[in-house]
C-alpha positions in Angstrom: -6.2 36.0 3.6 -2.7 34.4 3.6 -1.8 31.0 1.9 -1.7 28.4 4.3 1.8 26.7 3.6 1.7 22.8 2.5 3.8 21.9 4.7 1.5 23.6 7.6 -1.7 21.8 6.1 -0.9 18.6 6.3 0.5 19.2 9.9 -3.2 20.6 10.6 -4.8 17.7 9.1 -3.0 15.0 11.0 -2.9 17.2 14.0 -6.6 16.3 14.8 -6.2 12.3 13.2 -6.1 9.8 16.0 -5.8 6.3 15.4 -9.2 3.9 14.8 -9.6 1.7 18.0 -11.9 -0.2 16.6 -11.0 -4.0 16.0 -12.6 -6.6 13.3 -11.9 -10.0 12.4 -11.3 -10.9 8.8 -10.7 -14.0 7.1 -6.6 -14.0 5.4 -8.2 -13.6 2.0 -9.5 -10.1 3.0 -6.4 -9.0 5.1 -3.7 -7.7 2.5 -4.0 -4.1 2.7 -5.3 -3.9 6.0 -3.5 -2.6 9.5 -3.2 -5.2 12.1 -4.8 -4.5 15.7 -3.1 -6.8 17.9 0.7 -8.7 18.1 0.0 -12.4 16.0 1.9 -15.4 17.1 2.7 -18.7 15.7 0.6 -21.2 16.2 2.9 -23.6 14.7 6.5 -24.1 14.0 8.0 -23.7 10.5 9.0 -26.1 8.9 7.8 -28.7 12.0 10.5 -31.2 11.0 13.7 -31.5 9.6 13.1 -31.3 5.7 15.2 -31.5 2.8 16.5 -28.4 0.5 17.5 -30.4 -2.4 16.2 -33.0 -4.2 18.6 -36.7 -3.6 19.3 -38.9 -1.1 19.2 -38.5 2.7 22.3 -40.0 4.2 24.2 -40.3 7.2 27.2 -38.0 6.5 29.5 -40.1 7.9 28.8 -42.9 5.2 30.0 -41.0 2.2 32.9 -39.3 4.1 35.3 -41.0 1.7 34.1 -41.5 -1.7 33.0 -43.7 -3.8 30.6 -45.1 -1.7 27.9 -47.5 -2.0 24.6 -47.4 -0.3 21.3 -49.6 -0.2 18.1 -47.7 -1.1 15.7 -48.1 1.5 12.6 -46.5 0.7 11.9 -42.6 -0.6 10.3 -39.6 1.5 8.0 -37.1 -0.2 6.3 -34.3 0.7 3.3 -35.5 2.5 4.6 -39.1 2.2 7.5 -39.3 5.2 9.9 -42.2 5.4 9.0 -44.0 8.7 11.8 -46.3 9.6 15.4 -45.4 10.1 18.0 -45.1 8.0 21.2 -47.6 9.3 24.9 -47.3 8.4 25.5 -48.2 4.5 21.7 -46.7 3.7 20.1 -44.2 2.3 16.6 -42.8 1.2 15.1 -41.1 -1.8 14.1 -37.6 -1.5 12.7 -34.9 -2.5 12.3 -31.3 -1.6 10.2 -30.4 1.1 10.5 -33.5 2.6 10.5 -35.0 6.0 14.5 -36.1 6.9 14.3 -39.5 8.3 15.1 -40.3 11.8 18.9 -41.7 11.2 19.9 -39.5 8.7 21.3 -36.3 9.1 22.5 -35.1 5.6 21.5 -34.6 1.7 23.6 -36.1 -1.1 22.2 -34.0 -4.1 21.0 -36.1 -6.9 23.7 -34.2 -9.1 25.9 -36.3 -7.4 25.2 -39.8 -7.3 24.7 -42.6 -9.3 21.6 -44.8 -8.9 21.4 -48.2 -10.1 18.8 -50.8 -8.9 19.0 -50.3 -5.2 22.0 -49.2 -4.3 23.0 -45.7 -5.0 26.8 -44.8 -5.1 27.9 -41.3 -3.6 30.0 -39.4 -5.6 30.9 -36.7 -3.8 31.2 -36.2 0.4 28.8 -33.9 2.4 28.7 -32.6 5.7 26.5 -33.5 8.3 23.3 -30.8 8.0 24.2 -30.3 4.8 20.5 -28.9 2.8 19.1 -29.9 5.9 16.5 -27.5 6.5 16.2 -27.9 10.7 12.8 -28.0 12.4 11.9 -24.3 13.8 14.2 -22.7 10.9 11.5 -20.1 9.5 9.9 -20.0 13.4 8.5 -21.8 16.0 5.0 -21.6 17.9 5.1 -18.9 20.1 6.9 -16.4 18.5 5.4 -13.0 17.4 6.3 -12.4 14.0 3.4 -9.7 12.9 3.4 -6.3 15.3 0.0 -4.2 16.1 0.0 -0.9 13.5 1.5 -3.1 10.9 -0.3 -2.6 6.7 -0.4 -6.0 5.8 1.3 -6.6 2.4 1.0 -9.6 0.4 4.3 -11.4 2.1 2.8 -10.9 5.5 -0.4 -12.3 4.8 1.1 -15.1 3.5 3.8 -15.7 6.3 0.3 -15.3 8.7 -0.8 -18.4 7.1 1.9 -20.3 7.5 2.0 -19.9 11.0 -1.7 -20.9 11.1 -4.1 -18.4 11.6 -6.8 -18.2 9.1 -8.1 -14.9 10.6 -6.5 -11.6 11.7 -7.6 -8.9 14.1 -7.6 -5.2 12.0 -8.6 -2.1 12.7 -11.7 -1.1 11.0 -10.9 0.3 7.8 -11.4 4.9 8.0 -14.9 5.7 6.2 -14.5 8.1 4.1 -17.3 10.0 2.5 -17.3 11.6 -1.0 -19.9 14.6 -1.9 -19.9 15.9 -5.2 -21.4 19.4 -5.4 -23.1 21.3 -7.9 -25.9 21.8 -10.2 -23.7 20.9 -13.2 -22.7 17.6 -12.5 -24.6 14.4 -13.8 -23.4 10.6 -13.5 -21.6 8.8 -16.3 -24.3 7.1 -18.6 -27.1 10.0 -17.5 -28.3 12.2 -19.7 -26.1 15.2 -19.9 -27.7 18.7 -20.6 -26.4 21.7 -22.9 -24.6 23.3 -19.4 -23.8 20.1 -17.9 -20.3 17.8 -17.5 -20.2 14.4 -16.2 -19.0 14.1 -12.5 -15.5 12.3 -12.5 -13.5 13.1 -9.3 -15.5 11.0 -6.6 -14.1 7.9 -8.6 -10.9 8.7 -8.7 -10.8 10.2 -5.2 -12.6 7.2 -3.8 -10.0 5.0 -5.4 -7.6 6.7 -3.8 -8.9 6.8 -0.7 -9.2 2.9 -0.8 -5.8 2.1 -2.3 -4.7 3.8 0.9 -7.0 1.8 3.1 -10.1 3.3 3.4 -13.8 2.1 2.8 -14.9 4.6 0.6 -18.9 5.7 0.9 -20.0 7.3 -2.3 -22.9 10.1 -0.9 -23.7 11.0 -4.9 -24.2 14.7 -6.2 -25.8 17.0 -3.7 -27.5 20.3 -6.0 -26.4 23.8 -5.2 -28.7 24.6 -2.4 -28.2 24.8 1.3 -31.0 21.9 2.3 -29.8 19.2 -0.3 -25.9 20.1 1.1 -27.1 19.8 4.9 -28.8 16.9 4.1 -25.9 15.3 2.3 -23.2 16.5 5.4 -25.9 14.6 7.9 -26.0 11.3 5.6 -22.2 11.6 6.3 -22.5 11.5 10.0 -25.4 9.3 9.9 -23.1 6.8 8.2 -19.9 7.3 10.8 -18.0 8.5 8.3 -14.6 9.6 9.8 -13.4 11.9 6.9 -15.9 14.2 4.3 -14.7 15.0 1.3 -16.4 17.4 -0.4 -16.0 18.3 -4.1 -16.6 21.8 -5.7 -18.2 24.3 -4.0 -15.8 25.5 -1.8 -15.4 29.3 -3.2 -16.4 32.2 -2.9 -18.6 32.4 -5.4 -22.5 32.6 -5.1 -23.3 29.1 -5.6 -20.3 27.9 -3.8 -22.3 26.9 -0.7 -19.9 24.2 1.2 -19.0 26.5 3.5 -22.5 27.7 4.5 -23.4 24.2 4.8 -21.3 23.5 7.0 -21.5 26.2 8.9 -24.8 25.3 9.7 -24.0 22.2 11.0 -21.5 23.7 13.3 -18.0 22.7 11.8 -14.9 24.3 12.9 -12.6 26.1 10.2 -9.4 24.6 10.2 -7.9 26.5 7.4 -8.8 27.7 4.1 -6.6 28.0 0.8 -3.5 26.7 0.4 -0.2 27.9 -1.0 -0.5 24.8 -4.1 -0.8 24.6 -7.5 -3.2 22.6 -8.1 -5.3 23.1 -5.5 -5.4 26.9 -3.6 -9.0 26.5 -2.9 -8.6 23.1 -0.6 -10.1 23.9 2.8 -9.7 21.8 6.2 -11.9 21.6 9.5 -13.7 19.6 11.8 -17.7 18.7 12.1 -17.8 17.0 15.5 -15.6 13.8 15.4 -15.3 13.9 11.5 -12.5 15.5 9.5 -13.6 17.3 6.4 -11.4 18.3 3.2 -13.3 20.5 0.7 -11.8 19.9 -2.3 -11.5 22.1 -5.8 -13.9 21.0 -8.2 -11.4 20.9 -10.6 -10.4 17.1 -11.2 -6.7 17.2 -11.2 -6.9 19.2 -8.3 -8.8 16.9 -6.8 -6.6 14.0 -7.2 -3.5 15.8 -6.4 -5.1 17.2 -3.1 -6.2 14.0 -2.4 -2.8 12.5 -3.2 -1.0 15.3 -0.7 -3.3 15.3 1.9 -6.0 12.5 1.9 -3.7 9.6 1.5 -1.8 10.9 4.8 -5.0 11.5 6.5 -6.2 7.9 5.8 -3.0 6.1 7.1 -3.0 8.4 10.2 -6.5 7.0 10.8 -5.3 3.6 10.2 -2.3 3.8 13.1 0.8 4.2 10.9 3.3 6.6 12.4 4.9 7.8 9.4 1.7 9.0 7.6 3.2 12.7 7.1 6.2 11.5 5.5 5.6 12.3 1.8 7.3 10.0 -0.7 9.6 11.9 -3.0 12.7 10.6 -4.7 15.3 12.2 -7.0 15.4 12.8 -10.8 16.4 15.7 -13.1 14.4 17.9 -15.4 14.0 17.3 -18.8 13.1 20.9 -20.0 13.5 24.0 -18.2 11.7 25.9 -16.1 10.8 29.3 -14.7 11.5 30.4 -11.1 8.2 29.6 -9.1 6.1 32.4 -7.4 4.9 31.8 -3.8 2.9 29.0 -4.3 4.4 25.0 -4.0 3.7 23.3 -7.6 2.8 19.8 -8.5 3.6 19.6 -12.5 2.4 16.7 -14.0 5.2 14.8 -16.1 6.4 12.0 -18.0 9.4 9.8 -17.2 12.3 8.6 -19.0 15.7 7.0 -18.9 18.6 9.3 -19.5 21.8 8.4 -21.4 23.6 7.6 -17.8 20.5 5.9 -16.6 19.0 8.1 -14.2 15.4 9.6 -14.4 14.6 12.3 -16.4 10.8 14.5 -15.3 9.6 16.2 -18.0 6.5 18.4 -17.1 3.8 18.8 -19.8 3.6 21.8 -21.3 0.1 22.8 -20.3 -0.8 22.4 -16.6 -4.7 23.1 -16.7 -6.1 21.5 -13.7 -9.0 20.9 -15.8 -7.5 18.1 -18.4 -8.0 15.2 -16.9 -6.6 13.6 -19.9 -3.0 14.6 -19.2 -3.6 13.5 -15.3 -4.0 10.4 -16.4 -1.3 10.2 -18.7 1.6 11.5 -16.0 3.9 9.1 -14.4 4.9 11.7 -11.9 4.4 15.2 -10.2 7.6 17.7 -10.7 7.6 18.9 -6.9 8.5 22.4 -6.8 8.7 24.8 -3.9 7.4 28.2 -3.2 10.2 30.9 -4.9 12.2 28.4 -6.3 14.9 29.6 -8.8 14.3 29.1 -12.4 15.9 25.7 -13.7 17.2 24.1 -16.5 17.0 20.9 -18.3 19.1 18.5 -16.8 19.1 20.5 -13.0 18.2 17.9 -10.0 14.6 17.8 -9.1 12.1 15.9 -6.5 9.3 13.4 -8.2 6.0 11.9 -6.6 5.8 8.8 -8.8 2.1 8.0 -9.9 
């Protein structure tokens, strides 16, 4: 059977991803993170009144024109404490930043440059009218949509949601995403662990993941190697509404790899099986009714780096964002040299450094077992190579996935 490009997998994988419809209210404290389901509006205008930039002294700009001048101190505007009379020719008003402007005055001499004494205050330098005058409606004003359905709400954006008054947004519900481990070896961390046996360590990182990209992860525990406890696990998955299964080991062709048969079972469509990666040949895709499933290597950095390629896309397809293929890559330049690449695309993982001019210099470990997790989790980046490239040398250009 034929490799199945990367390239072509992921286009499989999002090819069958439609967009959640499904809508939710959550408070802003829960928001960041999340996709936005409808348009928001203001429901205010920002800032609602002329307020100052600086703090000093609102004046009328046509009092200190010509300088020296002397003004009488009138009273002083803070925030939350406003002014509320008017300020006359030959006046002025103490104020602070963030403060309401008082009706009469339309400019700010910075305290920089006057002179207090008693009260009068004595301009030493001219402004112009507006001059750190922040005008009402500057940010925005009520009415205007300032956050657009499909958007990921990062931390900026939740914040500029509350200041135009909305302590709730609509989202769309976060994809489910199930996680099976597989196999008789596997225990949890803090179980016992017998002669044969390894602790299971991909469903965490493969659920954090999975969330980071904005998913609610659903842990469905270690299913034995047996087709009823597998069945029973895929059903759970339904049962739950998951949208995506990810399954983890088992997906072979050995005799006790028995995913496939599983499945099977259940009536899932083969998408594809094997891909043309290193890590990760052994990924498979389909469908079970209206739920995706990746079966991923058992192996834990093929796990993460299968999860990294093609989970992460699949989850922000889910969650409405048109660029989910679009596989962030930027430029740096090896720091060892390499051999040319057979037929399969390779993710090496690598530290970074600065070189001498400053730009980023990859260099792959050594050994790229996909069974040391301990080097996973000591790369800052994955060396991106394609199928047949050419061998390279240490300082050659090359394309990073930053971790």
């Amino acid at each position: 059977m034929a490799l199945t490009p990367v390239a072509d997998a992921l286009a499989g994988i999002l090819a069958g991803a439609s967009p959640i419809r499904e809508q939710e209210t959550v408070p802003l404290d829960r928001a960041e993170g999340r996709t936005l389901a409808a348009d928001v509006a203001a429901l205010r205008t920002q800032p609602p009144f002329p307020a100052s930039a600086m703090d000093g002294f609102a004046v009328r700009a046509a009092d200190v024109a010509t300088v020296p001048a002397r003004l009488a101190l009138i009273g002083t505007s803070a925030a939350g404490h406003a002014f509320t009379g008017t300020v006359g020719p030959g006046q002025c008003v103490r104020i602070f930043t963030g403060a309401p402007v008082p009706a009469g005055a339309d400019a700010i001499l910075i305290q920089e440059n006057a002179r207090a004494e008693g009260n009068m205050v004595e301009a030493l330098s001219p402004v112009t009218a507006g001059r750190f005058v922040r005008q009402a409606g500057l940010d925005f004003r009520e009415g205007e949509v300032l956050l657009r359905a499909g958007r990921r709400l990062g931390p900026s954006a939740v914040a500029l949601a509350a200041a135009m008054g909305h302590a709730t947004l609509p989202v769309v519900r976060r994809p489910r995403v199930a996680i099976l481990a597989t196999g008789d070896e596997l225990v949890r961390p803090g179980e016992p662990t017998g002669p044969d046996q390894i602790v299971a360590s991909n469903t965490y990182a493969v659920a954090a993941i999975a969330e980071r990209a904005g998913a609610e992860a659903l842990d469905l525990g270690i299913a034995r190697d047996d087709l009823p406890a597998l069945t029973a696990a895929i059903d759970a998955a339904r049962d739950a509404g998951a949208d995506v299964l990810v399954t983890l080991g088992g997906a072979s062709v050995g005799d006790h790899d028995l995913v496939q048969r599983a499945l099977a079972a259940r009536g899932w469509e083969l998408g594809f099986w094997r891909i043309a990666m290193r890590p990760g040949k052994p990924l498979m895709h389909g469908r079970l009714g209206a739920m995706t499933v990746l079966g991923l290597p058992g192996n834990p950095v093929s796990s993460i780096v299968c999860s990294l390629i093609f989970l992460v896309p699949l989850v922000r397809a889910l969650s409405g964002d048109p660029d989910a293929g679009a596989v962030a890559t930027q430029p740096a330049r090896l720091g060892v040299d390499l051999p040319a690449n057979d037929e399969r695309q390779d993710y090496l993982r690598a530290r970074l450094t600065a070189g001498e001019d400053g730009t980023l210099v990859a260099t792959p470990f050594p050994r790229q077992d996909s069974s040391m997790l301990r080097l996973m989790a000591e790369a800052e980046a994955l060396v991106v190579r394609a199928p047949h490239a050419p061998a390279a040398r240490a300082g050659d250009p090359c394309r990073i996935i930053r971790l």
